[in-house]
N, C-alpha and C positions, 0 to 999 in steps of 0.2 A: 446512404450508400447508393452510388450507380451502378446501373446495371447498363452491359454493351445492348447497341439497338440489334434488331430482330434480323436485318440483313448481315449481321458483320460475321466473317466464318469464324468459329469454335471448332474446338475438337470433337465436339461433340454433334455438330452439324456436317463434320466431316464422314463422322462416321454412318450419320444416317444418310449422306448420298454414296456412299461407299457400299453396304447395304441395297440400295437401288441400284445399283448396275453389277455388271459382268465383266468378262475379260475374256474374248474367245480367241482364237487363231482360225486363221482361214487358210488352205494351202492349195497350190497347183501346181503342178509340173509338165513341164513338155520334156521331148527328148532330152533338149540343152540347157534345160535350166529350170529351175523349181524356184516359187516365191510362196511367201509364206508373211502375211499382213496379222497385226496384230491389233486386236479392234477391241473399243470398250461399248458396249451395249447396254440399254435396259435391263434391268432382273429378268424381266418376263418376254425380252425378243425372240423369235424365231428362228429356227436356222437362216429362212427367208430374208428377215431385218439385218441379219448377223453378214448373210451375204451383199445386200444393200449398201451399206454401210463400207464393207469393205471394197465392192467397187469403187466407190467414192474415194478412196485413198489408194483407190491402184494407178489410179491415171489410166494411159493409155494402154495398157498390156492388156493382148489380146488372150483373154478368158473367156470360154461358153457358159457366162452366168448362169443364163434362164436353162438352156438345154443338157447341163452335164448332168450329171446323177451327181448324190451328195451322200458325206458319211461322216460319222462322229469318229474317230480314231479306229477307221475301218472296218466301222459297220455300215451300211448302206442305212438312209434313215430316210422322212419324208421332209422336206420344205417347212413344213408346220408343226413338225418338232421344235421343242423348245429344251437348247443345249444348255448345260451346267457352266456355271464361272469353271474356265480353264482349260475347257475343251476344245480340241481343235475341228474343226470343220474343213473336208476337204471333200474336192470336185474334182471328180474322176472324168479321164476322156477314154471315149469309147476306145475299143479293142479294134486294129486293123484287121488282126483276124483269131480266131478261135482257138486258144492255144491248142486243144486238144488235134486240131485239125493242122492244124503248123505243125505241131510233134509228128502226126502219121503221115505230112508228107517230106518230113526229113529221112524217116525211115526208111519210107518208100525210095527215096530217090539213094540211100542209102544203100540199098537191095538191091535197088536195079543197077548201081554202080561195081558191084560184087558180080557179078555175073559175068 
């Protein structure tokens, strides 16, 4: 009886690098449009590698990799977390301004326009 050699894939070999890796989502939006890359990683990569990674397959689109803030399905989290097969990763851009401070000057101007 032969036996297949040590490199040739099985179902079984499939399943142990199935096993070692992940499946995260990475996502961004601007105004006019939101992209959302879908990345296979290490078991054990970091949000950091997760982000890497999907630079690598964004091309050119301009995203603040290093400097956005980041969050697991809208939690804010750190770079060196390490996200679960399936979870999405997403980089927030900063606030133009404060909502709460947008709110009281619409009101404001709201007031002053009643008068």
């Amino acid at each position: 009886m032969s036996q297949a050699p040590a490199s040739a894939p099985t179902a079984g070999n499939d399943a142990e690098a199935a096993a070692r890796t992940k499946h995260c989502e990475v996502a961004y939006g601007t105004r006019d449009r939101q992209y959302l890359w879908r990345i296979e990683v290490p078991a054990g990569a970091s949000v950091q590698q997760v982000l890497v990674a999907a630079r690598d397959v964004a091309g050119g689109v301009a995203v603040p990799w290093e400097k956005a803030s980041v969050g697991i399905f809208g939690e804010l989290c750190s770079r060196t977390d390490i996200p679960r097969d399936g979870d999405r990763i997403e980089l927030y851009r900063p606030l133009g301004q404060d909502p709460k401070q947008a709110r009281r000057d619409r009101v404001r101007k709201l007031r002053m326009g009643a008068r």
